[in-house]
C-alpha positions as CSV (number, residue, x, y, z in Angstrom):
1,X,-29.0,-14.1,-3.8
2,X,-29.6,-17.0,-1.0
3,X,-26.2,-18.8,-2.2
4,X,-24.6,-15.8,-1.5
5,X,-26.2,-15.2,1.6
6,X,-25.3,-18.8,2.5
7,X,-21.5,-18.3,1.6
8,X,-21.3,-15.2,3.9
9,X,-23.2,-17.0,6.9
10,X,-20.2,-19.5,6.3
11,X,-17.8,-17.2,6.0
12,X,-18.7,-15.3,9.0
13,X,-18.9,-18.5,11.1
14,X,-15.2,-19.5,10.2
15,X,-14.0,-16.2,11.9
16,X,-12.3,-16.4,15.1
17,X,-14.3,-14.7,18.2
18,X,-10.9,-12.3,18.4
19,X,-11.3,-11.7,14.6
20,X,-15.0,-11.2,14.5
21,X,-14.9,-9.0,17.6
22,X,-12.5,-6.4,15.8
23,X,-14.7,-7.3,12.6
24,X,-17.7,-6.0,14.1
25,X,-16.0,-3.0,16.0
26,X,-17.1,-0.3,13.8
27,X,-21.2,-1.2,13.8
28,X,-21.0,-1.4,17.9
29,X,-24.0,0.9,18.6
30,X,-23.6,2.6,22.2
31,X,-25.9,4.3,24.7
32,X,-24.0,7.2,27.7
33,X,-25.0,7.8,30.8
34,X,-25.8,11.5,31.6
35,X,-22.6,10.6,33.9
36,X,-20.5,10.1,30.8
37,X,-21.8,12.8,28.6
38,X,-21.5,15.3,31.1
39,X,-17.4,13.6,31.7
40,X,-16.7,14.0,27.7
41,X,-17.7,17.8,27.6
42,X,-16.5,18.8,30.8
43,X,-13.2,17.4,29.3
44,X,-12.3,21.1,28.1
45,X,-13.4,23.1,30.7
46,X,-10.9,20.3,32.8
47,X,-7.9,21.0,30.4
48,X,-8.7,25.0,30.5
49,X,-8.6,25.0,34.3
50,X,-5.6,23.3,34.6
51,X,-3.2,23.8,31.9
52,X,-4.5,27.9,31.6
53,X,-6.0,28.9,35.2
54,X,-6.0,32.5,34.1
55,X,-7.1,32.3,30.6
56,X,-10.4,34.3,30.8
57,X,-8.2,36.9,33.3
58,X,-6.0,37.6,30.5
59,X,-8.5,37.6,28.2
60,X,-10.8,40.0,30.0
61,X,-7.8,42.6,29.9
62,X,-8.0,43.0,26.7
63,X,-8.5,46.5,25.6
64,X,-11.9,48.0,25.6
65,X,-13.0,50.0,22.0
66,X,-17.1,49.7,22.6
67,X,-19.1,52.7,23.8
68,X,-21.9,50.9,25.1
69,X,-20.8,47.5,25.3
70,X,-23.7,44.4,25.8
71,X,-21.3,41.3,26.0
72,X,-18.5,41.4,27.9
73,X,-14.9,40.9,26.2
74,X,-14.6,37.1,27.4
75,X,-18.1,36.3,26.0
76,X,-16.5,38.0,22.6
77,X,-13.6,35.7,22.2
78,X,-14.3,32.4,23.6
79,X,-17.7,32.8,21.4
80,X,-14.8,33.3,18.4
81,X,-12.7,30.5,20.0
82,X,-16.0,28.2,20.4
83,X,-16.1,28.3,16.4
84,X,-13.1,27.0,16.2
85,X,-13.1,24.2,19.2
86,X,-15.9,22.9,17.4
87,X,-14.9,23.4,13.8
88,X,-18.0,25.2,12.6
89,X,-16.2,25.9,9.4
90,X,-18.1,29.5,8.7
91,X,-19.2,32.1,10.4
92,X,-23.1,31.4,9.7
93,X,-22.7,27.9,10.7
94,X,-21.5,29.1,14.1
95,X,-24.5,31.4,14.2
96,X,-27.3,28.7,12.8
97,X,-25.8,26.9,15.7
98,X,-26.1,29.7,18.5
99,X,-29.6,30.1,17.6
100,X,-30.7,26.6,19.8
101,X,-31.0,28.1,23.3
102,X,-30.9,24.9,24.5
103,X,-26.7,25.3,23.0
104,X,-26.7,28.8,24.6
105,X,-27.7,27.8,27.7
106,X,-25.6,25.0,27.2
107,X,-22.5,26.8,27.1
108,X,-23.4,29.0,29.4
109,X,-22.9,26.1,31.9
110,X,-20.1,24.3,30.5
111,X,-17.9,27.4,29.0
112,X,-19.0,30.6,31.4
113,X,-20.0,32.9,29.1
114,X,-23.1,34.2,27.4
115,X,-22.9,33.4,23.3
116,X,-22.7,36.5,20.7
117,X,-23.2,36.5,17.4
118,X,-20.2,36.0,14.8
119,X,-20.9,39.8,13.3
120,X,-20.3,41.3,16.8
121,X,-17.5,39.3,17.5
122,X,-16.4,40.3,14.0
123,X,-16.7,44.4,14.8
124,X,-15.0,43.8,18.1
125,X,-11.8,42.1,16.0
126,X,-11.5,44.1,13.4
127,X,-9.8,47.2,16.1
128,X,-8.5,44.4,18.5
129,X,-4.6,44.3,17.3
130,X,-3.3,40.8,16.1
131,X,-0.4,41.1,18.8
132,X,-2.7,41.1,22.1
133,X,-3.8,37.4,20.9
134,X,-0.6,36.7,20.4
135,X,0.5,37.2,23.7
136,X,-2.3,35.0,25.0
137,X,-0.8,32.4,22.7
138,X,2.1,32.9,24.5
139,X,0.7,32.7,28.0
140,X,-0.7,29.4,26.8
141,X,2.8,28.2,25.5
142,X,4.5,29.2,29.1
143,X,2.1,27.7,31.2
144,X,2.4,24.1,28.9
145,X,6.2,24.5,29.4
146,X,5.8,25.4,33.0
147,X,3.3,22.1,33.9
148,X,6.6,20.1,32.3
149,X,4.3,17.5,30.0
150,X,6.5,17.8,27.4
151,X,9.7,17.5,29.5
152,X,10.4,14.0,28.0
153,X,9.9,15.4,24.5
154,X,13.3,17.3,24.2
155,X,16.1,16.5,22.3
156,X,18.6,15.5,24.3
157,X,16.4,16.6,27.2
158,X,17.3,19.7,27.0
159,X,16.4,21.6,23.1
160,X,12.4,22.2,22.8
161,X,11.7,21.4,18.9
162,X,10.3,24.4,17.0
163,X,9.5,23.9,13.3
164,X,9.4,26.7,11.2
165,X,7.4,27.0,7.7
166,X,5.1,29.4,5.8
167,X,2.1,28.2,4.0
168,X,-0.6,30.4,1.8
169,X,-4.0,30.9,3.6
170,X,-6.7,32.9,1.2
171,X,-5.9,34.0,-2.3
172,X,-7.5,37.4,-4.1
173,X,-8.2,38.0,-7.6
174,X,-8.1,41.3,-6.3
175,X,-6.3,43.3,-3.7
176,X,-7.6,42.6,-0.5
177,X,-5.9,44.2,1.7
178,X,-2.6,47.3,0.8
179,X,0.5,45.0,1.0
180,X,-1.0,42.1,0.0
181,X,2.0,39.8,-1.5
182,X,1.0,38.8,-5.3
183,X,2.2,36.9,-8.3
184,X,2.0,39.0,-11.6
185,X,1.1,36.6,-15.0
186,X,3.2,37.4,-18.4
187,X,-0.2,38.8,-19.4
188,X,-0.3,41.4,-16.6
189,X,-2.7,39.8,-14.1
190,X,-2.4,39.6,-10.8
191,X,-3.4,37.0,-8.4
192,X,-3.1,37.8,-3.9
193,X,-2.3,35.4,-1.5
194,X,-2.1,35.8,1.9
195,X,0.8,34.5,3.1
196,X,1.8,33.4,6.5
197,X,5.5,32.2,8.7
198,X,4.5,29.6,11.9
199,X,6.6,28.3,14.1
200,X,5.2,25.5,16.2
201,X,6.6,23.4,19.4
202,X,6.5,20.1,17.6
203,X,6.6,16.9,19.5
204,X,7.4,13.1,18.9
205,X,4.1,11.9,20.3
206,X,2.2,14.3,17.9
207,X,1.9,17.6,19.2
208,X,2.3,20.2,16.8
209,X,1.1,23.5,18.4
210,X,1.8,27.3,17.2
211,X,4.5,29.5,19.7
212,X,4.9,32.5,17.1
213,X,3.4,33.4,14.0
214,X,4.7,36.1,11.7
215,X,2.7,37.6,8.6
216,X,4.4,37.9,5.8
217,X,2.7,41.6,3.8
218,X,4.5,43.9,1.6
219,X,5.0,47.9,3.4
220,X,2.8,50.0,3.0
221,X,2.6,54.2,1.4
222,X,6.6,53.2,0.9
223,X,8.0,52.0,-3.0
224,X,10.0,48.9,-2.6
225,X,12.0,47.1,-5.2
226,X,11.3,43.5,-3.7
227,X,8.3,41.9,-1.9
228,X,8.4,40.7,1.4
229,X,9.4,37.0,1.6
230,X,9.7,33.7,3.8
231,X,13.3,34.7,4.5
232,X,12.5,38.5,5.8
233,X,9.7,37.3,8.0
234,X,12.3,34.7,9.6
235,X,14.0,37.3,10.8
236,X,11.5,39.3,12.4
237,X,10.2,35.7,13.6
238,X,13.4,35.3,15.6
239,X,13.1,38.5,16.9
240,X,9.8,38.3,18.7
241,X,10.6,34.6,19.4
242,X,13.6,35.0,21.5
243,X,11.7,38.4,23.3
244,X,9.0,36.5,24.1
245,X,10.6,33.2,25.6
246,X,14.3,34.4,26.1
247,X,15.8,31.6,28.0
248,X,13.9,28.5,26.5
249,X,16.1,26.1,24.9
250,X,15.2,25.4,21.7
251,X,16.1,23.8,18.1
252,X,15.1,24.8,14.6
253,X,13.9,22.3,12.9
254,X,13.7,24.3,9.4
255,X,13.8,23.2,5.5
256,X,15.7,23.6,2.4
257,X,15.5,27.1,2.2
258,X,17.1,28.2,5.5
259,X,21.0,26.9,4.7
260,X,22.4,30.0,4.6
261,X,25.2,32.7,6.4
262,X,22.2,35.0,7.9
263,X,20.1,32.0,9.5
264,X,23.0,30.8,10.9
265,X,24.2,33.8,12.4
266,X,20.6,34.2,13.9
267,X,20.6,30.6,15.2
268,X,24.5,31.7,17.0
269,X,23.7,34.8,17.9
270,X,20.2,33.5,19.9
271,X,22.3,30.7,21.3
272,X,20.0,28.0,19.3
273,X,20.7,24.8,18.0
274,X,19.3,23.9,14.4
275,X,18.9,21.1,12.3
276,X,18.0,22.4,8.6
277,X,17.3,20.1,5.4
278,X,20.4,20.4,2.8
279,X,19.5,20.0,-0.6
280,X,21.8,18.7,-3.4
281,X,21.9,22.4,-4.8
282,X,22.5,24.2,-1.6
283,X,25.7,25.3,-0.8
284,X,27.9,24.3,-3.1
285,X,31.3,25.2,-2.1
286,X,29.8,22.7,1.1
287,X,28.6,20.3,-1.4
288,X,32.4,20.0,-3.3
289,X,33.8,19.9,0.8
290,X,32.2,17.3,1.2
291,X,32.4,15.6,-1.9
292,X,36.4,15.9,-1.1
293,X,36.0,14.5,2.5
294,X,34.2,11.4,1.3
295,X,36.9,11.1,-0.9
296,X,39.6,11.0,1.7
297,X,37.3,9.2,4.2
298,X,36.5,11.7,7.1
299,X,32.8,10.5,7.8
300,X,31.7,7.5,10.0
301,X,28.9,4.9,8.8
302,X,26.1,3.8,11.2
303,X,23.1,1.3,10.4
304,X,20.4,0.4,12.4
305,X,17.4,-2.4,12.0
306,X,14.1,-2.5,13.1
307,X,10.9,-4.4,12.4
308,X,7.6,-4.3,13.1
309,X,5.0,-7.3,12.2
310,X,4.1,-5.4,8.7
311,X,7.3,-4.1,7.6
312,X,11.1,-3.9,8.1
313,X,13.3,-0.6,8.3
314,X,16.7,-0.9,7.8
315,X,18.3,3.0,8.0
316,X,22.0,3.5,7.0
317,X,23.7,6.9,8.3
318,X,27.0,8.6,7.4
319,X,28.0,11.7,9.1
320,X,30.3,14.0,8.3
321,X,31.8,16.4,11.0
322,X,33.4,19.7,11.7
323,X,32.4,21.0,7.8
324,X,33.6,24.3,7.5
325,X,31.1,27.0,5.9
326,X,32.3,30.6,6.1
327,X,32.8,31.6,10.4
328,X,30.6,28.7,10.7
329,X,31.1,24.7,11.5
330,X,28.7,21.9,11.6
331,X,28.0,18.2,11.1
332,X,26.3,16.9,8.5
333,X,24.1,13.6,8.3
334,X,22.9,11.7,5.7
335,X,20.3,8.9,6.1
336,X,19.5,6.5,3.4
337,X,16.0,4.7,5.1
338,X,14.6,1.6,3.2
339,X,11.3,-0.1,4.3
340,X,10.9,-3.1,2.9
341,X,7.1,-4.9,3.6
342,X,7.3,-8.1,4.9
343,X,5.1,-10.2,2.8
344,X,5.6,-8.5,-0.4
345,X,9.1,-7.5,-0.4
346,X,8.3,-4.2,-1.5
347,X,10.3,-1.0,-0.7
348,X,10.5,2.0,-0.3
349,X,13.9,4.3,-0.3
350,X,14.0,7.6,0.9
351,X,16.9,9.7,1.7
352,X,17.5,12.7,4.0
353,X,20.4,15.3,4.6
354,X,20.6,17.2,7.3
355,X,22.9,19.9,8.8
356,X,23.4,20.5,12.7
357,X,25.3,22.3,15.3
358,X,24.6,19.3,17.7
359,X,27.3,17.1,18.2
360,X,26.7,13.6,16.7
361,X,28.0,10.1,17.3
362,X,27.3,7.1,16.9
363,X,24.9,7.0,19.8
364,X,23.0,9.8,19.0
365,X,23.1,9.5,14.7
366,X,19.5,8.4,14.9
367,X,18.0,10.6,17.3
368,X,19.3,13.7,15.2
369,X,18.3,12.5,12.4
370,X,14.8,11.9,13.2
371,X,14.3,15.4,14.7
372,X,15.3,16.7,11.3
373,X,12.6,14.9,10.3
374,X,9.9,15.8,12.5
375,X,9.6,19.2,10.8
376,X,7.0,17.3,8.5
377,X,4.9,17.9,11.3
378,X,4.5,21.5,10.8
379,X,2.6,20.5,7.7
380,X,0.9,17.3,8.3
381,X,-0.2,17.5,11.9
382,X,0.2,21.3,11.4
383,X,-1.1,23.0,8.4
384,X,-2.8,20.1,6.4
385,X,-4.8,19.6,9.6
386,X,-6.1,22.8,10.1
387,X,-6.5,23.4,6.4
388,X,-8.7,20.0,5.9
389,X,-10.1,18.9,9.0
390,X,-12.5,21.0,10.3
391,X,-10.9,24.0,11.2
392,X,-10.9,25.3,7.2
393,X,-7.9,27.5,7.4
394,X,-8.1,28.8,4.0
395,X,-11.7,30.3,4.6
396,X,-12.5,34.3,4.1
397,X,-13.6,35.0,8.2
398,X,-13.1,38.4,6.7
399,X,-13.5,39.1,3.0
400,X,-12.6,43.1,3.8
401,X,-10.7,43.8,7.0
402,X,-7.2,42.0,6.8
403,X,-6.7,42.6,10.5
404,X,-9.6,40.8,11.5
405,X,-8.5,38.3,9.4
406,X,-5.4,37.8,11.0
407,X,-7.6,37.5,14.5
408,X,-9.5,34.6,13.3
409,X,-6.5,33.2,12.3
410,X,-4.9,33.5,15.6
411,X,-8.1,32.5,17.4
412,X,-7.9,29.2,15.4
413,X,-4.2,28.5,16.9
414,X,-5.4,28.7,20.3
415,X,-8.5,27.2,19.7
416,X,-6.1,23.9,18.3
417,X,-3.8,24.1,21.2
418,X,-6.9,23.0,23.5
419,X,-8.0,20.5,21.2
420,X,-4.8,18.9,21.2
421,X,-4.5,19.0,24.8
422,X,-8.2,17.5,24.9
423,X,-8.3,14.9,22.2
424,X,-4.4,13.3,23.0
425,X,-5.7,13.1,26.4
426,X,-5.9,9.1,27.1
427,X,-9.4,8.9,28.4
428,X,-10.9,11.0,24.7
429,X,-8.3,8.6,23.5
430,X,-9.2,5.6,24.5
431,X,-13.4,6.7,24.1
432,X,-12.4,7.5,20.4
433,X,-10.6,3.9,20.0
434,X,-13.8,2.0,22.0
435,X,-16.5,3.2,20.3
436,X,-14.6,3.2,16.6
437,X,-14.6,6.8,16.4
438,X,-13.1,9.6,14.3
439,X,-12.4,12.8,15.6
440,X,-14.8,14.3,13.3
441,X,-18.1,12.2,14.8
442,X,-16.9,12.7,18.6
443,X,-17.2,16.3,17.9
444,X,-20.8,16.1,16.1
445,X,-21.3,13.8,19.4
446,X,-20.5,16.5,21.6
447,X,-22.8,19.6,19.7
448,X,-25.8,16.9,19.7
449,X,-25.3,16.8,23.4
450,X,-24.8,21.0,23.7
451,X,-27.7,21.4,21.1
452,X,-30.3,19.4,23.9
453,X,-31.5,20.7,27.3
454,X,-30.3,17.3,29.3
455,X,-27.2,18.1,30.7
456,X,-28.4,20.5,33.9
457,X,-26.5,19.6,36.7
458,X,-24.3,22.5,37.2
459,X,-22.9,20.9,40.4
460,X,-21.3,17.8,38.5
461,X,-19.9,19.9,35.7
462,X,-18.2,22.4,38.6
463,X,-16.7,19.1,40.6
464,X,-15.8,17.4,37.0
465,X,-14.0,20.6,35.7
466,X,-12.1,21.2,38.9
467,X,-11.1,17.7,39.3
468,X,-7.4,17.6,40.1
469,X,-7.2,13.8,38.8
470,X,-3.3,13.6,36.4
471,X,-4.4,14.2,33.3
472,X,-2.2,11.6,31.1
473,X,-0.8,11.8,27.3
């Protein structure tokens, strides 16, 4: 035991101070100022007031159902939203939580509202209708575009990206809800899933945040001979997406599934651009089109080469354009993208194919390529984030009212547009990177904080929360 002891001492001794200093980063202990506590929390109540100055306006419009209401409509749904902000997980947990009055009061000063229960919030959700969330979402969504922060984000600097996928929330061994979607066994049984279409404003700096969401649920008292699909609820999708933002210029960034005759007449008839993964199977009277114009050499080739101090990337492109498909015409790009690791010489080949009714070139092969490939962000930063990082996605809110459940669910998008807004903000940012932090222990950081009477000075949280310093991404 003291050789080893010995050999680590001399180990640790023939560390450079630079090395040792990042060695040591993650046991740094640290101690905040009431100054800096207060700065961290108030970092919401700053991101609220600036980026949606009449959130809890719109929110306190929302209908009325109670006869003798005791909270008022704003305590009701920033108490639902505060489960989320904080990724509670459950319902409970969110109540175990509210029971410190030292968090009520808490929150009372940092948030403006007085804390209910999760089971009132849940009565008052169950008659609220799914759509008058939605349209907060879509106040939140206007005022981001209008403030311009993601003006450098655009293709071309024009096209806002909008990835479009569905992904299955709860699932049922019984019917939990009439139109419930299922999947029937050879031997009879049936299993539920709720099912769900997103589209999200997706960004290259790692914004992934919800416009429009679309349910996807079989109709009701009618007989049908199909269930309702991904494809159907695309088209009701498109619908309320063009109503509510008519004149925003945007491109699809969809998958395999969406090459077809009806998405593209959508996509034309909205005045959209779209880049859409093609699969080897798709298509194929494009696939032999193209198989013919390789032949004769109607395609361009374009490489490019970059390296970073772990690996090298070396991406080949060849493009195809003016590909005829029905009363439609687009370009199609193929990249081919090796990394190769510097000291090992390992690689890794992967290969995309996309179609687009942007025009490509030589100049912009690469960025067209790479927005087809942002769609991954839908599900990484997107779903996989909400479903295992706090949030719990796939959680029963409501084990018996479907509508509610669809509430919680849209409570949780709006709830992750503020944290996005608050946690890429370059001061959390650089905290997060100072201290060694994960996103998970800054928030425990901030309950502890909420959960004890210490942070009292209403005057500072007022002046910190109004602030009109930039706030940078």
């Amino acid at each position: 035991m003291y050789m080893k002891l010995k050999k680590l001492k001399k180990k640790q001794r023939n560390i450079s101070p630079k090395k040792r200093k990042k060695h040591c980063k993650s046991s740094c202990s640290f101690r905040l100022s009431n100054y800096s506590k207060h700065n961290l929390l108030c970092s919401f109540g700053l991101v609220i007031n600036r980026r949606f100055p009449e959130l809890y306006n719109v929110i306190s419009k929302l209908p009325e159902f109670r006869k003798r209401p005791i909270y008022q409509i704003e305590d009701l749904i920033i108490s639902g939203l505060l489960m989320f902000l904080f990724k509670q997980q459950t319902r409970n947990h969110a109540d175990n939580t509210a029971k410190n009055m030292d968090f009520a009061d808490s929150v009372w000063r940092f948030f403006k509202i007085n804390i209910a229960d999760m089971d009132t919030v849940d009565v008052y959700l169950r008659k609220l209708m799914p759509e008058e969330l939605e349209y907060i979402k879509h106040y939140m969504i206007t005022q981001i575009i209008k403030s311009k922060m993601f003006i450098n984000q655009r293709f071309n600097n024009m096209y806002y990206m909008i990835a479009v996928d569905g992904t299955g929330l709860q699932t049922f061994s019984y019917e939990p809800f009439k139109g419930c979607p299922y999947k029937e066994s050879k031997s009879g049984k049936r299993t539920y899933t709720s099912y769900v279409l997103e589209a999200k404003l997706v960004t290259m700096n790692g914004f992934s945040i919800s416009i429009a969401t679309q349910w996807i649920e079989n109709p009701i008292n009618v007989i049908f001979a199909k269930q309702d699909i991904e494809s159907k609820a695309f088209k009701r999708l498109s619908i309320d997406l063009k109503k509510a933002f008519p004149r925003l210029p945007i491109m699809l960034l969809l998958d395999g599934l969406y090459p077809n005759k009806p998405v593209l007449d959508i996509c034309r008839n909205n005045n959209w651009k779209y880049n859409i993964v093609l699969k080897d199977n798709s298509l194929k009277s494009v696939q032999e089109d193209l198989q013919d114009m390789i032949l004769s050499k109607e395609y361009f080739e374009y490489s490019d080469v970059d390296t970073i101090s772990t690996h090298n990337f070396d991406t080949k492109y060849l493009v195809i354009n003016d590909v005829k498909y029905r009363d439609h015409n687009f370009n199609v790009v193929e990249t081919i993208a090796t990394k190769t690791h510097a000291k090992t010489k390992e690689k890794e080949i992967n290969r995309f194919v996309h179609i687009t009714n942007v025009s490509v070139n030589k100049k912009s092969v690469s960025k067209v390529s790479k927005a087809g490939r942002l769609r991954w962000k839908i599900e990484n930063e997107g779903f996989n984030t909400q479903k295992n990082s706090g949030y719990n996605l796939e959680h029963k809110f409501s084990r018996t009212n479907f509508n509610a459940s669809k509430n919680y669910y849209q409570l949780l998008q709006i709830a992750d547009i503020i944290n996005q807004l608050v946690y890429k903000l370059k001061t959390i940012k650089d905290f997060i990177s100072r201290y060694d932090l994960s996103i998970k222990s800054l928030l425990e950081l901030l309950l502890a904080y909420l959960k004890t009477n210490i942070l009292l000075d209403v005057q500072l949280i007022e002046s910190m929360q109004n602030s009109t310093e930039q706030l940078r991404y």
